[in-house]
MMTF fields as JSON, N, C-alpha, C and O atoms, coordinates in Angstrom:
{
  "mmtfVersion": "1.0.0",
  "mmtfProducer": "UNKNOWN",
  "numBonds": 359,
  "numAtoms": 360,
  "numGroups": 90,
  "numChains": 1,
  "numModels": 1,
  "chainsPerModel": [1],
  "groupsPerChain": [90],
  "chainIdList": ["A"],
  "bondAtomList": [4, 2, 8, 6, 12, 10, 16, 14, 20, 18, 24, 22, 28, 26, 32, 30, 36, 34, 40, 38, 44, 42, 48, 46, 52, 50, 56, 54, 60, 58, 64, 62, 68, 66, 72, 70, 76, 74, 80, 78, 84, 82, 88, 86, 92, 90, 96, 94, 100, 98, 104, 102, 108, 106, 112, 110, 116, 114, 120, 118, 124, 122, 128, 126, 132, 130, 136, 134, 140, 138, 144, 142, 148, 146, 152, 150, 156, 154, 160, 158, 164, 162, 168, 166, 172, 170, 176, 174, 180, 178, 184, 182, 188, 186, 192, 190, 196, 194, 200, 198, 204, 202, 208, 206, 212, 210, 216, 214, 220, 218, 224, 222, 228, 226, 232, 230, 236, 234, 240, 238, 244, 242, 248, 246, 252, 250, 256, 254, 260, 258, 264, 262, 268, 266, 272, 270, 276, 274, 280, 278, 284, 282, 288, 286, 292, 290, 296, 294, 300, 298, 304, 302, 308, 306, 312, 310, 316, 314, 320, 318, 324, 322, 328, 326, 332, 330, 336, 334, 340, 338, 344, 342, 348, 346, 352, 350, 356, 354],
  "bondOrderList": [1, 1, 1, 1, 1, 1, 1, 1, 1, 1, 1, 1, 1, 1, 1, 1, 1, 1, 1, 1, 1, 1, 1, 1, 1, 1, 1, 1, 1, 1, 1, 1, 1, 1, 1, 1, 1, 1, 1, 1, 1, 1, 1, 1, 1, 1, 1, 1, 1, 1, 1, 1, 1, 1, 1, 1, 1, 1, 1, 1, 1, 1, 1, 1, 1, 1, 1, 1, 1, 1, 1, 1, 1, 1, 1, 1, 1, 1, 1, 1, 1, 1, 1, 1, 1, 1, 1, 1, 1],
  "groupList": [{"groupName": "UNK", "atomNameList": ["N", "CA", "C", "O"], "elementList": ["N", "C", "C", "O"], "formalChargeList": [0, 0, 0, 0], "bondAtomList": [1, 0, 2, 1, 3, 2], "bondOrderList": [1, 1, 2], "singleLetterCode": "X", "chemCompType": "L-PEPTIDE LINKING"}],
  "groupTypeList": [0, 0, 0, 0, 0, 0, 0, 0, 0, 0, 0, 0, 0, 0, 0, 0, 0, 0, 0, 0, 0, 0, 0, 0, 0, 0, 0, 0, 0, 0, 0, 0, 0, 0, 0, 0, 0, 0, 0, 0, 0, 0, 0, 0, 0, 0, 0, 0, 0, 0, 0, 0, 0, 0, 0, 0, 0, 0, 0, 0, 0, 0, 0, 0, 0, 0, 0, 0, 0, 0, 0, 0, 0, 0, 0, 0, 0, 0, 0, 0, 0, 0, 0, 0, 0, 0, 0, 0, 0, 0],
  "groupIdList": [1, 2, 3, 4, 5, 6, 7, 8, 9, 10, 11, 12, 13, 14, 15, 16, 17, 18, 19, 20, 21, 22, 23, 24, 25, 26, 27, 28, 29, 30, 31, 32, 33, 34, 35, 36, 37, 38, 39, 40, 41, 42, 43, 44, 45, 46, 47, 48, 49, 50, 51, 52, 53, 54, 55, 56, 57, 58, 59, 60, 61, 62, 63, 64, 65, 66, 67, 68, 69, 70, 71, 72, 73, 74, 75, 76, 77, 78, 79, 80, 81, 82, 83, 84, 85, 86, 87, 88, 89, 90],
  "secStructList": [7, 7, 7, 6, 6, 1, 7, 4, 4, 4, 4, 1, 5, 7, 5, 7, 7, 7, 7, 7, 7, 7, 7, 7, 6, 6, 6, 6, 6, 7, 7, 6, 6, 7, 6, 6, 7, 7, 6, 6, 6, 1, 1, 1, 2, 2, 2, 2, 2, 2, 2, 6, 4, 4, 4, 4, 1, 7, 7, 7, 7, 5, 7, 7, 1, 6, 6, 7, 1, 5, 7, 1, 1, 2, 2, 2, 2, 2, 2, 2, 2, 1, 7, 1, 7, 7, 7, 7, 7, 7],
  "xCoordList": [9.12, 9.168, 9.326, 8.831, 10.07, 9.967, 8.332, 7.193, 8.631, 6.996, 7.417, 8.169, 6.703, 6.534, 5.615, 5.777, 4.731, 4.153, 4.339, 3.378, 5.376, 6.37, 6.383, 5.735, 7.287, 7.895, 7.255, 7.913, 6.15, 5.438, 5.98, 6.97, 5.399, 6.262, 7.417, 7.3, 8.384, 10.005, 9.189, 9.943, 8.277, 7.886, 6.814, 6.009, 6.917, 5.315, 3.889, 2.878, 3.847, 2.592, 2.272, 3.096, 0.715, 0.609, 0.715, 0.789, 0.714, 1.53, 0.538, -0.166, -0.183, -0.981, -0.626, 0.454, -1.396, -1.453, -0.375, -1.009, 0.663, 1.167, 0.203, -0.635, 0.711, 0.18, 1.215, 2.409, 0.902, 1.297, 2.376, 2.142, 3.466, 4.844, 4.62, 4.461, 4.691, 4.874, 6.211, 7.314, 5.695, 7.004, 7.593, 6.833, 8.871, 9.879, 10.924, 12.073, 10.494, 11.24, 11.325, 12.437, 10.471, 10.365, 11.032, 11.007, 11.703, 12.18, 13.818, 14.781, 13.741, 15.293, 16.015, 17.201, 15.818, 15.82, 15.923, 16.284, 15.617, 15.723, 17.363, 18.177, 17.446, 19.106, 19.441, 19.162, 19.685, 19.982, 21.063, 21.404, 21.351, 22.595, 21.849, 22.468, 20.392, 19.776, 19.919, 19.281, 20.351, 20.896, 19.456, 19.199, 18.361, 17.201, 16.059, 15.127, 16.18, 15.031, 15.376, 16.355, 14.213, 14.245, 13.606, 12.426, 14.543, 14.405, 13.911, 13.582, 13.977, 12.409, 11.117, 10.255, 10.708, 9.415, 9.412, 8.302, 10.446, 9.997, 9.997, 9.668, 10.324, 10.302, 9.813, 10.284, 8.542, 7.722, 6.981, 6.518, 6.588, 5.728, 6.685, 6.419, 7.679, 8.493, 9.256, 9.94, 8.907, 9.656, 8.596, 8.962, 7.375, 6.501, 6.409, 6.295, 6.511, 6.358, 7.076, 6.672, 8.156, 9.618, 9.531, 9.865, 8.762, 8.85, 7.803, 7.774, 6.776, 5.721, 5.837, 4.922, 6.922, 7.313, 6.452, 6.224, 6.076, 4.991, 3.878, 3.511, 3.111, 1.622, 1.801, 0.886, 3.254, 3.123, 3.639, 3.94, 3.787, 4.24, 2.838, 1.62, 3.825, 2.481, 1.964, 2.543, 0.986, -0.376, -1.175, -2.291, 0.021, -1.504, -1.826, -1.442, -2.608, -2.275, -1.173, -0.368, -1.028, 0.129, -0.298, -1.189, 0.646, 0.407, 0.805, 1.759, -0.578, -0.68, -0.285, 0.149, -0.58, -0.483, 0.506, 0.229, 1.438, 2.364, 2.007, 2.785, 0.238, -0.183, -1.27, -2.126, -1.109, -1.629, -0.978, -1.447, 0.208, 1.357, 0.604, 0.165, 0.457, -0.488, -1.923, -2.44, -2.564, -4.167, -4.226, -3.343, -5.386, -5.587, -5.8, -6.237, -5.673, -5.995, -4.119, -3.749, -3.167, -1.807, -1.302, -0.932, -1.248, -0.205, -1.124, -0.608, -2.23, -2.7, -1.748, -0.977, -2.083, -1.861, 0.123, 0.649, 0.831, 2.171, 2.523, 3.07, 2.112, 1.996, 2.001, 2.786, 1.605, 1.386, 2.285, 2.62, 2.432, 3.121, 4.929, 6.058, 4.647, 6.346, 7.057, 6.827, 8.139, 9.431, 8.977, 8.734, 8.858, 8.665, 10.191, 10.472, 11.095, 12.283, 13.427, 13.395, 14.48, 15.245, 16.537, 16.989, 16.791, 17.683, 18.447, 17.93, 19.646, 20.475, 20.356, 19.702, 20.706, 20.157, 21.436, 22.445, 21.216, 22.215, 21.754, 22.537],
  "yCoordList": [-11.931, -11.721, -10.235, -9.359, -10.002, -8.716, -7.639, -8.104, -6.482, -5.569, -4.756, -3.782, -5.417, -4.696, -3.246, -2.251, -3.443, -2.573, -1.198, -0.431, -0.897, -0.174, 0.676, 1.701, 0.506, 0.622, 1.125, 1.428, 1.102, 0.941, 2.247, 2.153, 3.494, 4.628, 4.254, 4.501, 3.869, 3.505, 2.165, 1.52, 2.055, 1.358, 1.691, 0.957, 2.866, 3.833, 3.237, 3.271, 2.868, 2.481, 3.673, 4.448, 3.583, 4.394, 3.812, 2.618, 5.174, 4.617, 4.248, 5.257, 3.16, 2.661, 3.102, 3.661, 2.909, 2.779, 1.346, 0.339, 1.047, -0.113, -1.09, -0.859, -1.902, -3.348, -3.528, -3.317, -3.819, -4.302, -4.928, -5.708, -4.735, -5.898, -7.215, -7.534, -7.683, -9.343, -9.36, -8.878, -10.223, -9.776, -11.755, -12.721, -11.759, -13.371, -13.191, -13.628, -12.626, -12.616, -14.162, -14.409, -15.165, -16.578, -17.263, -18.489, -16.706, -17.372, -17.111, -17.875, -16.072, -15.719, -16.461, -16.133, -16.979, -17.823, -18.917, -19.607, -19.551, -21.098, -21.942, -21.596, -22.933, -23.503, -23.922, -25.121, -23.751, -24.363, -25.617, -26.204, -25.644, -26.708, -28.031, -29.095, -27.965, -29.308, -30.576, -30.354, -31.644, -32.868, -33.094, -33.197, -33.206, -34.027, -33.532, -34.264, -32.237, -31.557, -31.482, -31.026, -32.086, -31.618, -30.635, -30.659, -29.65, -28.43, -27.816, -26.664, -28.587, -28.146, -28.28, -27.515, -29.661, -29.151, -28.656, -28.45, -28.392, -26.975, -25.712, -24.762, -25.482, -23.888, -23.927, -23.327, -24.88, -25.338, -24.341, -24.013, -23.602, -21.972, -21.292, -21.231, -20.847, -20.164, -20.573, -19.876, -22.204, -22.492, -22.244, -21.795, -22.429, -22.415, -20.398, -20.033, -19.681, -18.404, -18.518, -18.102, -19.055, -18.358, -18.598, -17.878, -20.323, -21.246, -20.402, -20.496, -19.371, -19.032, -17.31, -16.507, -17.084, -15.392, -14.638, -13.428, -15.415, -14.773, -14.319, -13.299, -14.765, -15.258, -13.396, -12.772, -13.06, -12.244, -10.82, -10.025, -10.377, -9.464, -8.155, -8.254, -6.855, -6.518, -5.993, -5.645, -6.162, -5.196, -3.848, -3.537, -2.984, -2.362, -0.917, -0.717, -0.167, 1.146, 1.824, 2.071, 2.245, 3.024, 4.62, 5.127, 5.173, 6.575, 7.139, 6.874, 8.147, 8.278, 10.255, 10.824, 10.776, 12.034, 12.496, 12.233, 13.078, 13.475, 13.493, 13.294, 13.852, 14.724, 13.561, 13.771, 12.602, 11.128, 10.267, 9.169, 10.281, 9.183, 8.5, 7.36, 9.18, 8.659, 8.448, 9.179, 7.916, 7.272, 8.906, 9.71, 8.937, 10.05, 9.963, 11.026, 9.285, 8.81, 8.676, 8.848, 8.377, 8.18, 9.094, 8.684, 10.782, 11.393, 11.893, 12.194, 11.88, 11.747, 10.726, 10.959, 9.27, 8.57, 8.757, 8.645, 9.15, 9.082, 10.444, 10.236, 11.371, 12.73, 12.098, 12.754, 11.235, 10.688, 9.25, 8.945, 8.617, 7.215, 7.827, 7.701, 8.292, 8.502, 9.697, 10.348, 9.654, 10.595, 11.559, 10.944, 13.297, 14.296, 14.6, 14.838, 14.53, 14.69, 13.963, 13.516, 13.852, 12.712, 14.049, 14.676, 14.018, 15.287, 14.2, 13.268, 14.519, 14.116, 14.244, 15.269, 13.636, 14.142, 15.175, 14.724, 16.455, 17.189, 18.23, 19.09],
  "zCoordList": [4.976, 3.559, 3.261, 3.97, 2.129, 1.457, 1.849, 1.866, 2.061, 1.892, 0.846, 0.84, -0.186, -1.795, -1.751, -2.457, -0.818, -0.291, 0.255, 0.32, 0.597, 1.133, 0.232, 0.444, -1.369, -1.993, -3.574, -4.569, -3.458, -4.817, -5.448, -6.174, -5.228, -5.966, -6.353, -7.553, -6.241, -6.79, -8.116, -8.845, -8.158, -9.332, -10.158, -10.733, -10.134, -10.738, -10.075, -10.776, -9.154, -8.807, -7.661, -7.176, -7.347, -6.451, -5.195, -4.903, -4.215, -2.575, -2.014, -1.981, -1.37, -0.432, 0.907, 1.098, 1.782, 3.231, 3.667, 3.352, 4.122, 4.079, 5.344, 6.216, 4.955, 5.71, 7.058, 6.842, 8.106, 9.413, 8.811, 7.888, 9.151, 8.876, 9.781, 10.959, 8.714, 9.318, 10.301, 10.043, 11.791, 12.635, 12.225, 12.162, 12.058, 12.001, 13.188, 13.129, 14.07, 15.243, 15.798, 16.263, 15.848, 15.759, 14.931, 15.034, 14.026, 12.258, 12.924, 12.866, 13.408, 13.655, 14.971, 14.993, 15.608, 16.649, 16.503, 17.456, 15.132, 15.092, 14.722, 13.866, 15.535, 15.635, 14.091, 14.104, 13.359, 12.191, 11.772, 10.745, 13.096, 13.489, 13.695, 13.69, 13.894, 14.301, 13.525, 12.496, 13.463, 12.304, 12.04, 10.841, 12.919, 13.321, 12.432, 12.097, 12.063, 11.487, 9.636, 9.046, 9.148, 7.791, 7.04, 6.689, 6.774, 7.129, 5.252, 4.969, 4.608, 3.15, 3.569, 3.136, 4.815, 4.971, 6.222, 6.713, 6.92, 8.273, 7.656, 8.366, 6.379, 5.757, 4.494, 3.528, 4.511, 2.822, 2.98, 1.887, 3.909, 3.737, 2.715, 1.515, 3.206, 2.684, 1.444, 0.695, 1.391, -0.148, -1.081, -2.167, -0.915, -1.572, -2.365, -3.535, -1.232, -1.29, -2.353, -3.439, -2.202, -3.179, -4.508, -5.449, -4.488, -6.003, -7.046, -8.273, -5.995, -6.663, -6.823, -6.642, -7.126, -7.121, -8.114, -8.109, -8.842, -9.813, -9.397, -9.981, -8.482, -8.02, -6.91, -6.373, -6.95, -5.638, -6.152, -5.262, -7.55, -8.175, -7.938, -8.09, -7.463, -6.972, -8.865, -9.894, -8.537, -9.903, -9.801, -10.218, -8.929, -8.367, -9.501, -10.653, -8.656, -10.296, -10.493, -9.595, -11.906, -12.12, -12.311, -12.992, -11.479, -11.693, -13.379, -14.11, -13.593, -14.185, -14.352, -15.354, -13.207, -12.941, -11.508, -10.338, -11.901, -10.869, -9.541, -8.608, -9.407, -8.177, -7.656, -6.797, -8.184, -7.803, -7.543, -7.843, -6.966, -6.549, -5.589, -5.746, -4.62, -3.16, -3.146, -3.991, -2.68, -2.274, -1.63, -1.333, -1.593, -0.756, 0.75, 1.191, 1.414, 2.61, 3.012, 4.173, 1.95, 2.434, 3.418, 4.517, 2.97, 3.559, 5.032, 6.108, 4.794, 6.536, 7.306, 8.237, 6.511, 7.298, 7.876, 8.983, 6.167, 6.548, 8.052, 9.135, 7.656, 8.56, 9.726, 10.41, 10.353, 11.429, 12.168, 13.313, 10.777, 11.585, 10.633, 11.108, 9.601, 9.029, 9.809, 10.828, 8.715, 9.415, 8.016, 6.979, 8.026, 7.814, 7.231, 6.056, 8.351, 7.691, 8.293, 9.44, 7.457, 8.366, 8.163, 7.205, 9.768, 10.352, 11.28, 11.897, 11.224, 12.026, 13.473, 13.663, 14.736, 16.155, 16.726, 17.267, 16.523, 16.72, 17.835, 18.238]
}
């Protein structure tokens, strides 16, 4: 699924710590060619997710002050797992 999480600044919210990405490396592998499988309830997780797009809109706070975009705990955390700058490999 989408990580809304990711992304929140590009929607005035403030930036969290993100969440572990869900891995669908299992999802991507499956034959879709199968006649045998009925395939609304082999992917009723995922229909359900979809039918209920409301239930999953994030709410979180909205920045209110330029110098509060991020949690305070974020740019430790980004400093460490993000990219600082994205430079070409030259």
């Amino acid at each position: 699924m989408h990580q809304t999480d990711r992304v929140l600044r590009q929607f005035g919210f403030r930036q969290l710590i993100p969440l572990t990405p869900e891995v669908l490396d299992d999802e991507h592998k499956i034959n879709l060619r199968k006649s045998n499988t009925h395939w609304p309830v082999f992917f009723l997780e995922y229909i359900e997710i979809w039918e209920n797009w409301y239930n999953h809109i994030n709410t979180h706070e909205l920045i209110i002050v330029p110098e509060l975009t991020c949690t305070p705990s974020y740019m430790p955390w980004f400093r460490i797992h993000g990219k600082l700058y994205l430079l070409s490999e030259e």
